[in-house]
N, C-alpha and C positions, 0 to 999 in steps of 0.2 A: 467406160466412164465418160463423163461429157466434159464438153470442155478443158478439152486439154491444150497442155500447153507443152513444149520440149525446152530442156535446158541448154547450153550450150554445149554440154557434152553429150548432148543425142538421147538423154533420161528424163522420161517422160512426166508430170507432176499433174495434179488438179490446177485448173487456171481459175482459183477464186477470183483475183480482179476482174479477171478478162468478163465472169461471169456476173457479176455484182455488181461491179464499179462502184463508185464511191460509198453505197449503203457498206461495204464491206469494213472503210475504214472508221465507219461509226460504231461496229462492236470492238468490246474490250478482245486482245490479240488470244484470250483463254479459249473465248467464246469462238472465234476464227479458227482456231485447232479443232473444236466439237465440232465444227462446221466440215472442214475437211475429212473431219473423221468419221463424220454420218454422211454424208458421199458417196464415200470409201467404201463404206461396209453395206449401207442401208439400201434398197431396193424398191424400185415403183412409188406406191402411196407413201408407203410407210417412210422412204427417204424425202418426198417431196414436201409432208407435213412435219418432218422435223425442220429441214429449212426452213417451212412458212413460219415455225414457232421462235425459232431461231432470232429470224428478225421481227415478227412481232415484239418479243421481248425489247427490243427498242423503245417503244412506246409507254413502257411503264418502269422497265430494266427490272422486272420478276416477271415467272412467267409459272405456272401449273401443269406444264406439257413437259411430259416425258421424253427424254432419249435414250437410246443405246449406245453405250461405250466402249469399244473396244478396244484393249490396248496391245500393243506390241506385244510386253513381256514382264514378268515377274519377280521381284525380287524379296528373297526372303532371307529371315536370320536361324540363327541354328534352333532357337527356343522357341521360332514361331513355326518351323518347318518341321519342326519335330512332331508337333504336336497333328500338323496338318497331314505331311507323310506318315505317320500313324493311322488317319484317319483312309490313307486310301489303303494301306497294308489291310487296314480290317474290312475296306471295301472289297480290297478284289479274296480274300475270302469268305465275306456272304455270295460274293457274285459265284464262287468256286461253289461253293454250299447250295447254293442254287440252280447247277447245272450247266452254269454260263463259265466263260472263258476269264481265267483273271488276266489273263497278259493282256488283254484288249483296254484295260481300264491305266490310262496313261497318261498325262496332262495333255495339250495339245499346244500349249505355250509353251517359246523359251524358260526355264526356272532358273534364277540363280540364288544359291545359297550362300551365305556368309556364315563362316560358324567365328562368333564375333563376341556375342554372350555372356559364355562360358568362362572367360578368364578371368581371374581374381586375384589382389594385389595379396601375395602372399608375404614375398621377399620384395623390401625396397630399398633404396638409397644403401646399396652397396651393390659390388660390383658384381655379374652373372644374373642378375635378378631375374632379369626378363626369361633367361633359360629356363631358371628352378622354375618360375609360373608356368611356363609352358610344359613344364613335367607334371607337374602338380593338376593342371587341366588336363592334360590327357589322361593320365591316372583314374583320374576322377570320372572321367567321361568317355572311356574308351568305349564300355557298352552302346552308350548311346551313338557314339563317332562310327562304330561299325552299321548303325541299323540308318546312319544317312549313306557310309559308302553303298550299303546294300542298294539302298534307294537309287541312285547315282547308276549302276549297272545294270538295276532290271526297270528303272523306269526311262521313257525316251523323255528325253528334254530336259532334263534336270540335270545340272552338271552343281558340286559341291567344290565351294573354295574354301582351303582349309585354314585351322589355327593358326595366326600369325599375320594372315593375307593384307588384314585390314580390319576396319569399321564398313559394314556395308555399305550407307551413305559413300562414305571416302572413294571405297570400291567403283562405286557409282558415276563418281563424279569423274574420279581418275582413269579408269579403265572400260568400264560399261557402256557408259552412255555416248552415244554417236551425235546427238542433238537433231539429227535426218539420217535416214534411213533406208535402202533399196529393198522393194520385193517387187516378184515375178506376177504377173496376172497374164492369164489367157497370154502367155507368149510376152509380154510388154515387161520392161524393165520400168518401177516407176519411182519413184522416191518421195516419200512421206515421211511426216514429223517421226521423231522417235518418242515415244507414249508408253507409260506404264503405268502398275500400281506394286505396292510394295505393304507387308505385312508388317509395318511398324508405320507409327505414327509422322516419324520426321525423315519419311520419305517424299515430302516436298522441297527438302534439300537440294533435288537435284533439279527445281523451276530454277536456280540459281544459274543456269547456264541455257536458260530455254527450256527444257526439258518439258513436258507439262507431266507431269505425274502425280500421285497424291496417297496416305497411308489408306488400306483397308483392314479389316479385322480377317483372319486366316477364313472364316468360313467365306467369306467376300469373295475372297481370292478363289478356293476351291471350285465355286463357279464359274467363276472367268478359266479357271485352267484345263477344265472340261469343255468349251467351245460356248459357254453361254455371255452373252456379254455382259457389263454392268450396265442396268437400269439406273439411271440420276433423271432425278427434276434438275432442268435449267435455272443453272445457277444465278442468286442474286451474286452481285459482282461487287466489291468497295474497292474502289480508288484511292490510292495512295499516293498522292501527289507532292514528289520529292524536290526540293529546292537548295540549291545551296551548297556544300561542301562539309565534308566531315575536318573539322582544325582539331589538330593535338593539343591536348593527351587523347580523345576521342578516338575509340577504336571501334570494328565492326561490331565486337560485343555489346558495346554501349547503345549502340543503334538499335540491336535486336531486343536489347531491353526494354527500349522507350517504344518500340514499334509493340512489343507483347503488350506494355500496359497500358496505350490509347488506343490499341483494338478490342483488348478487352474489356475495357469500360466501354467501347463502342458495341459491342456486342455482335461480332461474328459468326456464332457458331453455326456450322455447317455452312458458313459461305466462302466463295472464292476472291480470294484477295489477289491484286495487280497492280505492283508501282508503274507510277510511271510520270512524268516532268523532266524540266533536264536535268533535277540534282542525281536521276540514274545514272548517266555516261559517266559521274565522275567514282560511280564505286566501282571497284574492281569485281569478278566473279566471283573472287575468295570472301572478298564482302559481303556480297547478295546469298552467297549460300549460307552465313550463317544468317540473316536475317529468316530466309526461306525455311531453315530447319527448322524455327521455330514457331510453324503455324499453329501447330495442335496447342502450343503453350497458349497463341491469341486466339486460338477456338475456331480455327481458321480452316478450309478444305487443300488449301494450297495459298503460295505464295510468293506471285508468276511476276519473271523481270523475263524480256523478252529478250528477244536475240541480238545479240549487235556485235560491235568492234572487241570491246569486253570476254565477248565469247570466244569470238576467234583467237582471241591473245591467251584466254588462258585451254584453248583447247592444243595451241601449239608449246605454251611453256609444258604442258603435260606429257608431249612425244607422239600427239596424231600426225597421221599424214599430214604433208600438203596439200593434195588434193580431196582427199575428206574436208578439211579446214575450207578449201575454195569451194565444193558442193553444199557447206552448210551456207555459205554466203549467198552465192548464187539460189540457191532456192528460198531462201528466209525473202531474199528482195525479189524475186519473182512474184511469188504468191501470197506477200501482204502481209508478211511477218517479221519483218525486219523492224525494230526498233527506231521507232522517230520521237528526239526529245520535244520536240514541240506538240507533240499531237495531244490530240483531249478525246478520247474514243468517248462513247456514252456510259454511264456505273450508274449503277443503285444507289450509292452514296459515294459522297468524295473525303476525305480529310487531307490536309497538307499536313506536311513535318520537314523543316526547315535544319537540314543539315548542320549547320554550321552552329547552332546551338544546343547540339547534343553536349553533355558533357560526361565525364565517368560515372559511370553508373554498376550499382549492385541492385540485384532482385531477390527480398528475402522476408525473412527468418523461415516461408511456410508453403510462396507460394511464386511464381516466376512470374506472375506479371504485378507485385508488388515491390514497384520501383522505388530506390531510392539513391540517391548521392553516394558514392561509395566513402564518406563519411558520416554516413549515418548509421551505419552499424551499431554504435556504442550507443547508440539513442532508441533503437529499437530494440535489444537488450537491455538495455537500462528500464525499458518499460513493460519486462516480465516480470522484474520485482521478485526478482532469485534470490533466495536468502542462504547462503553459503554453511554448511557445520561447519563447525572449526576445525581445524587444521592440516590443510592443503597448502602448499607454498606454489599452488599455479593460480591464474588469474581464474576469478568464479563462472567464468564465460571461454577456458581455452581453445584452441583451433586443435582436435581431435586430427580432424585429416583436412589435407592439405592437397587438392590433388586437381593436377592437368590432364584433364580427360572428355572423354566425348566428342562423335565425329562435329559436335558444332563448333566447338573454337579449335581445332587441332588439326581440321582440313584445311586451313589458312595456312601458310606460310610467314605470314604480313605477322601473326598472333605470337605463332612459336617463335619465330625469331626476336620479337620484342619480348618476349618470357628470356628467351635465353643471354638479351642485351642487359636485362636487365637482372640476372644471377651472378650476371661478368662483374657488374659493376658491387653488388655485394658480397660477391668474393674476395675482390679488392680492399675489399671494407673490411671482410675479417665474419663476414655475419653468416648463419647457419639455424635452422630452424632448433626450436630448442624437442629435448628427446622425446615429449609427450603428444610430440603431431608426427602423425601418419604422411611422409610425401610421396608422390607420385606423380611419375608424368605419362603418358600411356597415349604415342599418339595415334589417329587413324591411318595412316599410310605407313609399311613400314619405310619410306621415301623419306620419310621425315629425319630417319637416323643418319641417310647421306647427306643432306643440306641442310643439316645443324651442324654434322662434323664437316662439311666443307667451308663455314662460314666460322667454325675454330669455337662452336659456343657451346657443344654435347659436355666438354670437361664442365663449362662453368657448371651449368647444370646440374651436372652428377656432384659439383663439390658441394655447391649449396646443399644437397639431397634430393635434387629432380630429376634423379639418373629416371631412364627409360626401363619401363616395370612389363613392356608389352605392348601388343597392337590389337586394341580389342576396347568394348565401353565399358569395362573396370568399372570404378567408382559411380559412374551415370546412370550404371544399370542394376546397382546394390550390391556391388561383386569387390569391395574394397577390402576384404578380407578380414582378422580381427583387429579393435582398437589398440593403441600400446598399452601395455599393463599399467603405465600411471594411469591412464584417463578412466580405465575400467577398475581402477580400486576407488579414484579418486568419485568416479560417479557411483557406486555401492556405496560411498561412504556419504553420499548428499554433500559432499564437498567444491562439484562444480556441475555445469551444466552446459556443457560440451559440445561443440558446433562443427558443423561438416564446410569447407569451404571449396567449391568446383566452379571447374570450368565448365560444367554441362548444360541442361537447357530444365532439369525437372528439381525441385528443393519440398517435395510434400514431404509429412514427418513420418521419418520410417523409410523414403524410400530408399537414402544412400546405406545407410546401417537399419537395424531395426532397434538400436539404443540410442539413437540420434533424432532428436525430432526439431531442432535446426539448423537451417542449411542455409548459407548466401551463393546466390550464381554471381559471376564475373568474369572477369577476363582472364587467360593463363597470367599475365605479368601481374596483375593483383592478386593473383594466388597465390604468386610466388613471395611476395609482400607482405600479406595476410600469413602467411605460414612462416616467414621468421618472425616476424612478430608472437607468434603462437598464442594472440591476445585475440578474438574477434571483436570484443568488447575498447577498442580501440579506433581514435580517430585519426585517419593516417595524413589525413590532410593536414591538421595540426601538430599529432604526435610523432614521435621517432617512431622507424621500422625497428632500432635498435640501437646499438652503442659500438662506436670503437674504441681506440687509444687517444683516438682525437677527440672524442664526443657522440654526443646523436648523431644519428643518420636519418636521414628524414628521405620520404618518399620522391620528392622534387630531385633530390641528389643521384637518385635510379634510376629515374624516367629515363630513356632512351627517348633523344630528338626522331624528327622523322628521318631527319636526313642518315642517320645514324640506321634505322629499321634500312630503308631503301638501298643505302648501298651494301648492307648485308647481306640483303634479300637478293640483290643482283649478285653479288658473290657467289652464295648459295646455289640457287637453281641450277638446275641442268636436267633438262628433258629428255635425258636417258635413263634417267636414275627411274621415274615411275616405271616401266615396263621391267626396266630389268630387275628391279629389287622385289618388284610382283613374283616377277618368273619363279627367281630364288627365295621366294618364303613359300610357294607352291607347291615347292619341290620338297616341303619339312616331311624328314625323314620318320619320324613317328608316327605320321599320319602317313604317309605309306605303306608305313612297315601293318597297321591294320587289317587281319585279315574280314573280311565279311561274307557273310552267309550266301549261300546260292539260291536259286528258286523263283520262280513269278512269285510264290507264299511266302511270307516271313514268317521261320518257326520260332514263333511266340514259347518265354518260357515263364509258366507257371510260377516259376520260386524268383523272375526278377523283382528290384525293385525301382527299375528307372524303365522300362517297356512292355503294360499291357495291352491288350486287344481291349478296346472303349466298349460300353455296352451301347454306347448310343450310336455305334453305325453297326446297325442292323435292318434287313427288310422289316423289322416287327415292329420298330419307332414309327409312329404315329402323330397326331395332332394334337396341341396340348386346347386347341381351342373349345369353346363351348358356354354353355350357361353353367354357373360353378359356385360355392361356397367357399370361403377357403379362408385357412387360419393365416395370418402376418405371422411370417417363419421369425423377421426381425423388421425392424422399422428403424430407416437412418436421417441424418440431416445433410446439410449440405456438402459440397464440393467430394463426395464418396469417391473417391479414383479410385483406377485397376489395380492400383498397387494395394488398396484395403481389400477389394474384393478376391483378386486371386496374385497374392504377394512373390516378387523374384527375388528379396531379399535373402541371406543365410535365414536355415531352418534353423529358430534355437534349438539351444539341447534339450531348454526343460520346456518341451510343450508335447500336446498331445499326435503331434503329426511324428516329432520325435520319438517317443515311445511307440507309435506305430514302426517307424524304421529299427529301433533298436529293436523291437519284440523277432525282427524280420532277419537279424544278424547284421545290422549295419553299426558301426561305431560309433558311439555319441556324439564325440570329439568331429567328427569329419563325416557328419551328414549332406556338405556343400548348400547348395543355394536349393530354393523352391523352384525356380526354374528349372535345374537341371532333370525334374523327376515330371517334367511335363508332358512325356510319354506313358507314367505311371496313374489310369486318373483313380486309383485307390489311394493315392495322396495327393491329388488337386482335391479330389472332393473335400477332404479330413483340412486341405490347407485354405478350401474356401472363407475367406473373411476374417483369413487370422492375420490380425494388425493389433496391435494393442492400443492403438491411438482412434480404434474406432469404437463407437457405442451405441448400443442396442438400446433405443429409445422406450422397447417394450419394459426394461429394467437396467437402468443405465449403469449401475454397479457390475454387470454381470462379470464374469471371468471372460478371457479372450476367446472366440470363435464359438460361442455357447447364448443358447436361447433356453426361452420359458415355454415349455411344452404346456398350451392354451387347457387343455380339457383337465390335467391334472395337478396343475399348476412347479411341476418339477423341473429343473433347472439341469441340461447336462449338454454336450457341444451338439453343433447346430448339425452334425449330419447324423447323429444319432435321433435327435428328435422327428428330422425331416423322415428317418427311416420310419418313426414311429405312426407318425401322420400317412406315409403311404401303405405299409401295413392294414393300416385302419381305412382305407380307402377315400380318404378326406386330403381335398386338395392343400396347396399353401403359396405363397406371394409375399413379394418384400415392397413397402413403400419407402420413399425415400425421399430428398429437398433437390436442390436444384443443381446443376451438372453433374448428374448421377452417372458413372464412367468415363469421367475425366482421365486423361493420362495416355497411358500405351494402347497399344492396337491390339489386344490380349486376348487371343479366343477364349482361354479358361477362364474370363470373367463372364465366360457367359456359360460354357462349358458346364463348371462349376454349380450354377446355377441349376442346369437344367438336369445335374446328375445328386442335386437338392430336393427334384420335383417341383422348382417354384414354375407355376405357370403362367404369369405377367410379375411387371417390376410398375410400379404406379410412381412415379415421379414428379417434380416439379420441372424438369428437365431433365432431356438427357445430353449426353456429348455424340458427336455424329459415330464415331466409330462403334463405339460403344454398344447404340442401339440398334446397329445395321449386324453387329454380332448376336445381340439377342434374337433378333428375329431371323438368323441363322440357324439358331439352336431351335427355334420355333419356337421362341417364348414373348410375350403379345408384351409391349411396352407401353404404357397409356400412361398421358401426360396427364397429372391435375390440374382442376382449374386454379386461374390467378389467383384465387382467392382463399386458396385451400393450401396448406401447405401439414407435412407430417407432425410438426408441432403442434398446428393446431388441432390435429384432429385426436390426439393424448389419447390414441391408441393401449389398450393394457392387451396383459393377456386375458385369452376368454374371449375376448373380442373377433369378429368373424366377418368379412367383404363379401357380397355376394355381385358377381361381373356377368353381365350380360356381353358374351364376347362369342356369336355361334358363327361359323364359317362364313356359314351364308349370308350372316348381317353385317358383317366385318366390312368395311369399306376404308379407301384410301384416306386418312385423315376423319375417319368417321368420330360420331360420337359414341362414348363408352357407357351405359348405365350402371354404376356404381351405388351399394347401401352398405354403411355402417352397421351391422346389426353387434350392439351393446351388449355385454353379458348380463349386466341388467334390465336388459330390456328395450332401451332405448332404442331408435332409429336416425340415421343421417343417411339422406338420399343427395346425390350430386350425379353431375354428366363429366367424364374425362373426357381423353381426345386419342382415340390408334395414335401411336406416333409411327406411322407408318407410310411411307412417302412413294412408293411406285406399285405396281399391278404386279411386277414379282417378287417385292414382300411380301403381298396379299397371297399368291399364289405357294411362297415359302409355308407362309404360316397355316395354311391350309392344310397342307402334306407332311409338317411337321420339321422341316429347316431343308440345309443344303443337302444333306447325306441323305437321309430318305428321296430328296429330288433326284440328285447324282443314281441312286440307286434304280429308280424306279424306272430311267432312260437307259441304263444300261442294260436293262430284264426286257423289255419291253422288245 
């Protein structure tokens, strides 16, 4: 490599300044990492024209030149690994099937698993809980827990952390991530950034400590883990220019609120977001990660705080080395990474956000960057205009569940402990959530149960009802288990209308429960508020939390000062406790005791129903591209997230995926979540689009997960129809409004799709991850134009798109020829847009996605 430089300790690094000099300090520090890391990897032209695009970007701060990405390493969770290590299980048997060696087919990256998922609040607020959940999940998911250890011993690289460990983010932050990094070249020791990507969405969590990383969709990943790297156009960059100081009651929740909803009225998607001014130096790490997790919330690809003093403080309260901790120092200020609050690098756009006038904030009833006062709940309720049946003696809006969860407010320390100051002090009071709300505390780290019980606040907790249910995203990830019998009689009987309250980072309807279609985010200590209260429909700035012997109790009376958080917090910590309380959940004896299958082959069986062999990784998959006719399977509107298209929420009993499991011999009562059968895709397909909050524009009344088969006009669920259309040799397509895969990083929303037969999605938009999985599956995404959107084009059935989409004309951002052909007759001609953004999209969707690629490198 050129231009080197040596550290103090004789380790070698890239000497970006040395090389650049001051043009280097004019890119944002994101773009300086791609730099280092097309260097690194890239060779001759091909590295010298990434640098020239690099800093051209300067000049306009966008740029249409392609680079290559490659990261370190991997990190996945149990429900997106599951689905991906399936996909290589059924690889390395076509490759067997074909004469080739399956043991050769292996990642080439570190992998790290979190099985995280899977746990669900079964037992709460009473004492053992967190055990029986953890029985209750293994139980449930032994099958699948065996087909990851299998993974783990016949694949290299892949090492699985089990039940209990953590929240992967947490894992991430606490244990994983190094911030710089040693490898070996041609003999030289050299040290580079540590870089990844990760198979969920808020895996920009860990930019919170430097990190540069960002979420991808599982088939993303699949390529990077076979040696290919990731293709990105050069990021537009927004600037977030931080001033000022966060003042109590303001917490980092609040921050990460106000930061979702003026980036997404500013409109980031797919771009890379970078604070920077001096109001950074004054947030701690614990702060910036929860802002950082929630980029996919502002549509964001990341959201990168650079390295500094911050860093090194919380990488030693954590339990690294010292001289790790002094390696990260020393290289960040070598090589131009090191965080200066006065610097103004160049952005594509700027906004400032002024610290010190944050105030407590909630984001709701629908959507996380719908910010408001966290007394405005009772006004935003008030304005659905709920009309109560008579007789309930709960409020017509109660707090169903109540729950501290997700690695975004519960990787903080700063969070939990003001949750927990503030359960002390309405303990004191006498106060307790009333019987019809769900609590839960469930934090990321199990590190968190030692400095809450070392800081004397775990009892408060548990007496209010936020005993610790587990170390997993419960509630965040639709895993809250069932509602209390009041709230589920009382909502059968149209008596109330029942609201989810979380600490997490996503509030779309359906995602927490699937009878839950309002949600408010906030911060753990307002949850705890909000859940005795048991009222959402309450304003807590004015009204009581509740009553004592004395009288009301009002919110102001709970608050924990700062001063009060700060010496707790200091109480608290001890940086032995991360490593060693890692060690010992690592060591859970249950998941030991699993035994797992031998083999390079995984012997698939026939009669499961949580692990089949996919049809779509086979040499036979093909290209769905071409000139085509094709029926609209369904037609949606806006904000469609992955949670309507391929749902993690519990399977009801009474639906049609349901009666597929029970025809199967599975129990009605304890079919678990749709995620857990992620390995099954003869119930991803059957569970494709089953949301009951979503609607088929083709015929808006329809029943859940069901369409109008065009030619005959019959009504029956949407994977029987699609079978009917492919039978019949006649393609199908879904159009849709604007951020069309919003949410998680969910391969089976694309998956799904493509085990539908639909062969493009026509959009007003889409969400980045979302579409980089479609064209994974090898199904063609085309934007509509501005002017066109699914409503207006009152799509019926009968109605038929004919897409000029053939290989060979397919180009990067090309245009789409599109016609309406009317069952009456009619015609509408328009031009879409590929939303397809690099040469190995084009080249995916050409061969027909990742797995025919992966495949056809390995036969060759």
């Amino acid at each position: 490599m050129q231009n080197t430089r040596m550290l103090p300790n004789g380790l070698a690094s890239i000497d970006l300044p040395g090389r650049f000099g001051a043009r280097l300090q004019q890119l944002p520090v994101v773009l300086r990492i791609l730099l280092e890391n097309a260097l690194r990897n890239m060779e001759g032209a091909e590295r010298d024209a990434a640098v020239a695009a690099l800093f051209d970007w300067l000049a306009t701060g966008r740029s249409d030149a392609e680079i290559a990405f490659q990261p370190g390493r991997v990190l996945m969770h149990d429900t997106t690994s599951t689905p991906a290590l399936v996909d290589i299980a059924a690889m390395r048997d076509a490759l067997a099937e074909a004469g080739a060696d399956p043991r050769a087919l292996n990642p080439q990256l570190p992998v790290d698993v979190s099985v995280d998922h899977s746990l669900a609040v079964e037992a709460y607020a009473e004492p053992g809980a967190a055990e029986a959940n953890l029985r209750h999940e293994m139980r449930r998911n032994g099958e699948r827990y065996r087909f990851l250890r299998w993974a783990a011993q016949e694949l290299r690289n892949v090492r699985i952390h089990p039940p209990g460990t953590g929240i992967m983010h947490t894992i991430n932050l606490e244990q994983l991530a190094t911030v710089v990094t040693r490898e070996v070249r041609a003999g030289v020791e050299w040290v580079v950034p540590d870089t990844m990507i990760g198979t969920d969405s808020h895996t920009p969590m860990i930019n919170g400590i430097g990190v540069l990383g960002w979420g991808v969709g599982g088939l993303e990943a699949e390529t990077v883990l076979f040696g290919m790297p990731t293709m990105i156009r050069i990021p537009e960059v927004v600037g977030v220019r931080l001033v000022g100081q966060l003042q109590a009651p303001a917490q980092a929740t609040d921050l990460a609120l106000v930061v979702t909803a003026r980036l997404r009225e500013l409109d980031v998607t797919g771009e890379f977001v970078e604070f920077f001014g001096p109001g950074v130096s004054s947030l701690t790490a614990g702060d910036r990660a929860v802002v950082a997790n929630m980029a996919p919330e502002y549509g964001a690809t990341t959201g990168y705080f650079p390295i500094d003093a911050q860093t090194l403080a919380y990488l030693r309260a954590t339990g690294r080395r010292e001289d790790a901790v002094q390696l990260v120092e020393d290289y960040a200020r070598a090589t131009g990474l090191w965080f200066d609050p006065e610097a103004a690098p160049r952005y594509t756009r700027t906004i400032e956000i002024d610290l010190s006038r944050i105030g407590q904030q909630v984001a709701g009833p629908r959507r996380p960057q719908d910010l408001l006062d966290f007394s405005e709940t009772a006004g935003a309720l008030r304005a659905l205009d709920f009309s109560p049946a008579a007789g309930s003696t709960m409020p017509r809006h109660p707090v169903a569940i109540a729950a501290i969860t997700s690695c975004t407010n519960t990787s903080d320390p700063r969070l939990l402990v003001a949750a927990g100051l503030l359960a002390r002090k309405a303990r004191q009071r006498g106060l307790r959530a009333p019987a019809w709300v769900k609590t839960s505390l469930a934090p990321g780290s199990p590190a968190a149960a030692s400095y809450l019980q070392r800081a004397g606040l775990l009892e408060d907790l548990e007496a209010v009802g936020f005993g610790i249910v587990g170390y997993g995203c419960t509630t965040c990830i639709g895993n809250p288990g069932p509602l209390t019998a009041p709230i589920r009689e009382a909502q059968a009987a149209a008596q109330v209308r029942a609201v989810a309250i979380l600490s997490g980072n996503r509030n779309f309807p359906g995602r927490v429960h699937p009878d839950l279609d309002l949600s408010f985010i906030m911060s753990p200590a307002l949850v705890i508020a909000f859940g005795l209260a048991g009222d959402a429909e309450r304003d807590l700035r004015e009204d009581p939390v509740g009553h004592d012997a004395a009288g009301p109790v009002y919110l102001r009376d709970l608050w924990p000062t700062t001063e009060e958080i700060e010496a707790h917090v200091a109480k608290a910590l001890d940086a032995s406790d991360f490593a060693r309380d890692f060690a010992q959940a690592t060591a859970n004896p249950l998941w030991q005791a699993l035994e797992a299958p031998q083999g390079a082959c995984f012997p698939w069986d026939a009669k499961s129903n949580a692990l089949r062999r996919p049809p779509f990784a086979a040499v036979t998959e093909g290209s769905l591209l071409g000139r085509y006719t094709a029926h609209p399977l369904l037609v949606v509107g806006d904000d469609v997230t992955t949670d309507h298209i391929s749902p993690a929420s519990a399977i009801p009993p009474q639906s049609l995926v349901a009666d597929y499991l029970v025809a199967r011999g599975e129990k009605r009562d304890d079919l678990n979540v749709f995620a857990s059968r992620r390995g099954n895709w003869e119930v991803m397909m059957r569970a494709a689009f089953h949301n009951k909050t979503l609607r088929n524009l083709l015929r808006p009344e329809l029943p859940v997960a069901q369409t109008v088969h065009g030619p005959s006009g019959e009504v029956a669920p949407l994977w029987e129809v699609a079978q009917r259309y492919r039978d019949a040799g006649e393609a199908v397509v879904v159009v849709a409004g604007e951020r069309y895969g919003m949410g998680s990083s969910r391969d089976w929303a694309a998956k799904g799709q493509r085990l539908l037969g639909i062969r493009a999605v026509l959009a007003s938009s889409f969400e980045r991850i979302h579409r980089s999985n479609l064209i994974g599956m090898g199904i063609l995404p085309v934007r509509l134009p501005s002017d066109i959107h699914p409503s207006m084009l009152e799509l019926q059935p009968g109605d038929r798109l004919e897409i000029a989409a053939g290989a060979e004309q397919l180009q990067v951002r090309g245009r789409i020829p599109v016609r309406v052909l009317r069952a009456d007759g009619k015609m509408l001609a328009f031009e879409g847009t590929a939303a397809v953004e690099t040469r190995l999209e084009l080249e995916l969707l050409r061969v027909g996605g990742v797995i025919p690629s992966i495949l056809r490198k390995n036969l060759q």
